[in-house]
Backbone as numpy.savetxt, mean C-alpha at the origin, in Angstrom:
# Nx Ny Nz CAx CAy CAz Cx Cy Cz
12.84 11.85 -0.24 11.48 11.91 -0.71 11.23 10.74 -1.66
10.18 9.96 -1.78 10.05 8.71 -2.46 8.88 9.16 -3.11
8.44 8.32 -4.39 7.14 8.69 -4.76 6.83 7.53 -4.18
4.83 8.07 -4.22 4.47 6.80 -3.53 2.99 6.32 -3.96
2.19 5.66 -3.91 0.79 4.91 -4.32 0.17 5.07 -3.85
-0.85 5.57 -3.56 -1.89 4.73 -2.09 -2.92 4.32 -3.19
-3.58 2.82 -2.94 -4.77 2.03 -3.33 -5.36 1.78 -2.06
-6.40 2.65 -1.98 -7.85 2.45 -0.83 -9.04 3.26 -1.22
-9.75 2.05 -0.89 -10.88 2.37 -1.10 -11.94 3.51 -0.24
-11.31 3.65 0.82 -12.18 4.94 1.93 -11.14 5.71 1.56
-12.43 7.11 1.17 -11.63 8.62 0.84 -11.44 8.82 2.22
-11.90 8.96 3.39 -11.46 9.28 4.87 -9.58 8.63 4.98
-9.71 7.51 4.71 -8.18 7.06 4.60 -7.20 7.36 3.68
-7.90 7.70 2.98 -6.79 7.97 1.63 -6.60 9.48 2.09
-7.39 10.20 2.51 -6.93 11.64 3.42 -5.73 11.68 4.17
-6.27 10.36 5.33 -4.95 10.50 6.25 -3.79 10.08 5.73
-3.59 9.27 4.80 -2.51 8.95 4.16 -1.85 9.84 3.44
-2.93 10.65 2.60 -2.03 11.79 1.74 -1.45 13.02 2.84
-2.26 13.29 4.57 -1.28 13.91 4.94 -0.01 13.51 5.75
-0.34 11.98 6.02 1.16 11.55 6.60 2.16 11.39 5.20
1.68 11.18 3.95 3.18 11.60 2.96 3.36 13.31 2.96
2.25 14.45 3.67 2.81 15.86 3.04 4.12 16.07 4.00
3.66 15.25 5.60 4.31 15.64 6.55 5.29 14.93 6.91
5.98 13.85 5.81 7.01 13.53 5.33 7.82 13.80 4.46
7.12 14.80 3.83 7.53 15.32 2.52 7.75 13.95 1.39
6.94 13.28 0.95 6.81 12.36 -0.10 5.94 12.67 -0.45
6.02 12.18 -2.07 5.67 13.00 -3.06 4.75 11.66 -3.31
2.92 12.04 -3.63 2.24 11.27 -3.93 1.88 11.16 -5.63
1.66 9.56 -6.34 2.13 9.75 -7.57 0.77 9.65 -8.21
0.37 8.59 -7.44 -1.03 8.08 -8.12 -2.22 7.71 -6.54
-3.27 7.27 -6.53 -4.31 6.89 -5.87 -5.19 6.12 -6.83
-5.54 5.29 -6.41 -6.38 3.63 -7.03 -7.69 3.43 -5.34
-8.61 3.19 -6.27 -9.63 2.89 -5.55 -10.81 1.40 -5.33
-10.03 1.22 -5.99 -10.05 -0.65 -6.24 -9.14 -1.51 -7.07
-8.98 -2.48 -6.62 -7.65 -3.48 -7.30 -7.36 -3.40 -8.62
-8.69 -3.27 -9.59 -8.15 -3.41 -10.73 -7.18 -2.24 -11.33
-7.78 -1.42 -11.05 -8.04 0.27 -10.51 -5.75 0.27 -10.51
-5.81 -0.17 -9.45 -4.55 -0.14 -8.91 -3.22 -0.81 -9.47
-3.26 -2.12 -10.44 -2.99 -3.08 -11.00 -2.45 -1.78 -12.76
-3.59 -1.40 -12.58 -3.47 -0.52 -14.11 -2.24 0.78 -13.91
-2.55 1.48 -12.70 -1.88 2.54 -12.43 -0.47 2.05 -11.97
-0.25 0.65 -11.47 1.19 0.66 -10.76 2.08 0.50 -11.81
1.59 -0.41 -13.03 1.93 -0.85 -13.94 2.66 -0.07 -15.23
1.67 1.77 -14.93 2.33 2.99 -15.38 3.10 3.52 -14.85
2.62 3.68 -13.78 3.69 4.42 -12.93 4.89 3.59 -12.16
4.72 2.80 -12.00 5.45 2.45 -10.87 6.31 3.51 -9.84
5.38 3.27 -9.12 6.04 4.27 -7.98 7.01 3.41 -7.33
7.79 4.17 -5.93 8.83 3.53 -5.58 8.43 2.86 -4.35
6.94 3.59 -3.74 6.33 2.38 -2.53 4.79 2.19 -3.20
4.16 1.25 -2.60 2.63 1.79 -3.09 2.12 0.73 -1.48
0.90 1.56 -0.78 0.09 1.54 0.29 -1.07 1.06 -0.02
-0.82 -0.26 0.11 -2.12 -1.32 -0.38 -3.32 -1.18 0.67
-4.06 -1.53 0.58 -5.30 -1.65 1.41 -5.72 -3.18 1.34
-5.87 -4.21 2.14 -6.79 -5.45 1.86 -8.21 -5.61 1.29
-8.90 -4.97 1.92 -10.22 -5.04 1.36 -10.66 -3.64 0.87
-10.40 -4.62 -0.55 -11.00 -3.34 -1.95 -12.00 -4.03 -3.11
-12.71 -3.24 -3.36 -13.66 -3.91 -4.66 -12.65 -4.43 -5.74
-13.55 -5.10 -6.28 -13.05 -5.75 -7.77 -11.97 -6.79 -7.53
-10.88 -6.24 -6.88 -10.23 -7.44 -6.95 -9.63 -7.01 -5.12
-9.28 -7.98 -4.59 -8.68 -7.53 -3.05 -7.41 -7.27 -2.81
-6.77 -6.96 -1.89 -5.38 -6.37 -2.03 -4.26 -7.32 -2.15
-4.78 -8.59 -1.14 -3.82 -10.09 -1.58 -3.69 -10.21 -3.22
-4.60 -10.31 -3.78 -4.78 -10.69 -5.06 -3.97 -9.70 -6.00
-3.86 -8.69 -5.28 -3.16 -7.64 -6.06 -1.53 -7.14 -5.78
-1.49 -8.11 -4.99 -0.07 -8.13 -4.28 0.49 -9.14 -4.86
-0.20 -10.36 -5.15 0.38 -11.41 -5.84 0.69 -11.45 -7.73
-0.42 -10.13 -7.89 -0.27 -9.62 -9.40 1.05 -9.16 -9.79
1.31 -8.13 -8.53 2.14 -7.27 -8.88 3.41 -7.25 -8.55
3.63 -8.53 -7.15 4.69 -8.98 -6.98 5.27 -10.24 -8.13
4.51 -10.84 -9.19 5.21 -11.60 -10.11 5.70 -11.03 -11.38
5.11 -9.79 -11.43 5.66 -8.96 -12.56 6.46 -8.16 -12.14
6.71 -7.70 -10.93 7.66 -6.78 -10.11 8.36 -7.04 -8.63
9.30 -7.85 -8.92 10.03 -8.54 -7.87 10.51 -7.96 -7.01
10.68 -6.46 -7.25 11.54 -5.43 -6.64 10.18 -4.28 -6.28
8.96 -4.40 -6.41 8.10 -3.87 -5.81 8.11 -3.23 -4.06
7.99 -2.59 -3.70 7.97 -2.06 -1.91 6.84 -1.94 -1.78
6.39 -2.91 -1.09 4.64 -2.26 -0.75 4.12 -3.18 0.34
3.27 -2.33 0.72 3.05 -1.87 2.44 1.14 -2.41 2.46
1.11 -3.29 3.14 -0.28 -3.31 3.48 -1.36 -2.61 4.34
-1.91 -2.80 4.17 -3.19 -1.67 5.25 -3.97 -2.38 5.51
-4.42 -2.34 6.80 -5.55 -3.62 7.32 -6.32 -3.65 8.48
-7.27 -3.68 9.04 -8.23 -3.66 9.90 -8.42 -4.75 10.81
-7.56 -5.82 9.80 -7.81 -7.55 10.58 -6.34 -7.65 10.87
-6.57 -8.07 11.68 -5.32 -8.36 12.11 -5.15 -9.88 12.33
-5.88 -10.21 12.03 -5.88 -11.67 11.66 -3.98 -12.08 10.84
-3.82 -13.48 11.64 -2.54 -13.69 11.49 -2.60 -14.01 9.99
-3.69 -15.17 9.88 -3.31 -15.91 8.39 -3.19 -14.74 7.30
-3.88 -13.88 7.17 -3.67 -12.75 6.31 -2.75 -12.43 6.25
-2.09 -11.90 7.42 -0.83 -10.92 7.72 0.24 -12.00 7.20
0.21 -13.22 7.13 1.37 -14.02 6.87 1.04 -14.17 5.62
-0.19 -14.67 4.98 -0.27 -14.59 3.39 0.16 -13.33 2.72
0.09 -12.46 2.60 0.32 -11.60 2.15 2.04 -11.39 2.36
2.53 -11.78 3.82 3.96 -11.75 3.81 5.05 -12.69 2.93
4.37 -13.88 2.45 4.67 -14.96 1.98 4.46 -14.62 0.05
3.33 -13.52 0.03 3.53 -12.99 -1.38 4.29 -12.23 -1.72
5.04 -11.27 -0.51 6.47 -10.37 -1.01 5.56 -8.94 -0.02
4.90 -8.87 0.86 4.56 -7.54 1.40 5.52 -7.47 2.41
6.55 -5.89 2.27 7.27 -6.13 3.57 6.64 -4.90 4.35
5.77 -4.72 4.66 5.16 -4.25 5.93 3.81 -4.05 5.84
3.54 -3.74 7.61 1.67 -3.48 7.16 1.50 -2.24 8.13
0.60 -2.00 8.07 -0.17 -1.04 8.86 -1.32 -1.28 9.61
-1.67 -1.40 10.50 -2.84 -1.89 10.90 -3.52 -0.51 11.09
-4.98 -0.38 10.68 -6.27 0.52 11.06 -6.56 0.06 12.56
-7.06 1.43 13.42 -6.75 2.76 13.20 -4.94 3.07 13.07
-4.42 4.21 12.10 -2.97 4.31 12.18 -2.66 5.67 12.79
-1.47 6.18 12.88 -1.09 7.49 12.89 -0.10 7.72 12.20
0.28 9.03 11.66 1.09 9.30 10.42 2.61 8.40 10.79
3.09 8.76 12.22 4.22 8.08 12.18 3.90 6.42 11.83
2.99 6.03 11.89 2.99 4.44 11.53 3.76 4.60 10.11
2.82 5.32 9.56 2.73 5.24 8.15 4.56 5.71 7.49
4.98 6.95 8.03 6.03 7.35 7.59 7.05 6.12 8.04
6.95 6.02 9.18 8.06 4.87 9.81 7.60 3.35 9.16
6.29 2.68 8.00 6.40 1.89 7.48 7.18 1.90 6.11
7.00 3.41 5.63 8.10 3.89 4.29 9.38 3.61 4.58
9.51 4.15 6.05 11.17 4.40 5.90 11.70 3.18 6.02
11.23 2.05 6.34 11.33 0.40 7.18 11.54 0.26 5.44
10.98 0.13 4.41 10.92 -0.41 3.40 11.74 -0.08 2.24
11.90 1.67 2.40 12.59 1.77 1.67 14.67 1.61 1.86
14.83 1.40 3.11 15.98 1.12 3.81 16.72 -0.25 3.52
């Protein structure tokens, strides 16, 4: 069981996410609903994954990956994304994200991107 983050901005997604961690049995620590939002909470908590989203108010999920990967080198965190656009998917890989998720997902995406990361 890992604790875990989710930062997204759609409550519809942040649903499906909180039931692909029940039906993994991981334990959810915090939820952030925009970057800054998220930046504040990881920084307390640090959980042991956190489930980024790309496009979020205030600040975007690159931007918040690059926050949180220079203060936390040993960070696990998982992108979420709609674009599948390469340059993204590689920027963000090049800031320290080791996995993504692409929208629409299903829980096994999601559980089998935890288990990829935390391994």
């Amino acid at each position: 069981m890992a604790r875990i983050m989710i930062a997204e901005d759609s409550e519809a997604t942040r649903l499906v996410l909180k039931d692909s961690l029940n039906i993994g049995h991981h334990e959810l620590v915090a939820e952030a609903k925009d970057g800054i939002e998220t930046i504040e909470k990881f920084n307390l908590i640090h959980p042991d994954v956190l489930l980024l989203d790309i496009c979020m108010p205030k600040k975007d999920g690159v931007s918040v990956l690059h926050e949180i990967m220079s203060s936390d080198h040993e960070a696990k965190i998982i992108m979420i994304t709609a674009d599948e656009n390469f340059n993204t998917i590689h920027k963000s890989t090049v800031e320290g994200a080791q996995a993504y998720i692409i929208k629409p997902f299903s829980f096994i995406d999601v559980l089998n991107a935890i288990t990829m990361v935390l391994s």
